[in-house]
N, C-alpha and C positions, 0 to 999 in steps of 0.2 A: 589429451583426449584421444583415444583412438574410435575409428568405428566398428560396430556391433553389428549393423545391416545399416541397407541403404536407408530404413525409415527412423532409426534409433543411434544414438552415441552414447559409451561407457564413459561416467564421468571419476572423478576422485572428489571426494568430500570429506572435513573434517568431521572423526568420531563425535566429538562433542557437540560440535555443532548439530549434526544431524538426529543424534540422540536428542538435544534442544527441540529439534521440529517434531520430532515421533511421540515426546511429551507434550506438545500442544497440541498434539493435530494425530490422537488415539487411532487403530482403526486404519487408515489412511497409508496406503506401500508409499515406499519412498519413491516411486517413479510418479507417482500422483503430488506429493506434496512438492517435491521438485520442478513438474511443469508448469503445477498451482503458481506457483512464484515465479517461475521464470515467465509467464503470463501477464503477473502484476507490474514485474517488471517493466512489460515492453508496454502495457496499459503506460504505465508513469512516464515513460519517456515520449509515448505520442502527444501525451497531456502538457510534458514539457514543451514540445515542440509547437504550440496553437501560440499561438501568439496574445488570443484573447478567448475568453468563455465564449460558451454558445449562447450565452444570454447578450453579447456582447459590450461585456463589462472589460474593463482593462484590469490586469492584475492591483495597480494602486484600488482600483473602486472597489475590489473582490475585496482585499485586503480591508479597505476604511470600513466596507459593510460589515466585515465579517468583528473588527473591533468596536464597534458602535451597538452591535448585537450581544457580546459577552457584555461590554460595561451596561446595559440596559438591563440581563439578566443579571447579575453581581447586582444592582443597585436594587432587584426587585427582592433577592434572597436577603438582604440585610432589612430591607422593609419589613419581610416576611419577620424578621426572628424578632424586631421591637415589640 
């Protein structure tokens, strides 16, 4: 990477790959869909780093709710279709 200005850096990115984002995301300059993500990015990795939810559930509980909640719906859509 070199820099561009003190507020900006030129990056290099694969043709296809970026061509991939420019088809999801119409509309949209590449310096937009590129901060877009490098954003979500740094979202996921603060998310990583909490040690627990702000509900104050521990991953195992997030985890058990979050399976206890699909088999509950799954068992309601099979009701549904009898």
């Amino acid at each position: 990477m070199s820099t561009a200005s003190p507020d900006t850096t030129t990056v290099e990115i694969g043709t296809q790959l970026l061509d991939a984002l420019r088809a999801l995301n119409p509309g949209q300059s590449d310096r937009s869909l590129l901060e877009r993500l490098a954003r979500i990015e740094i979202g996921y990795g603060v998310m990583r780093e909490q040690p627990t939810r702000a509900d104050g559930l521990s991953e195992d509980e997030a985890n058990e709710l979050a399976v206890r909640a699909v088999r509950e719906v799954r068992a309601e859509m099979r009701a549904e279709r009898r």
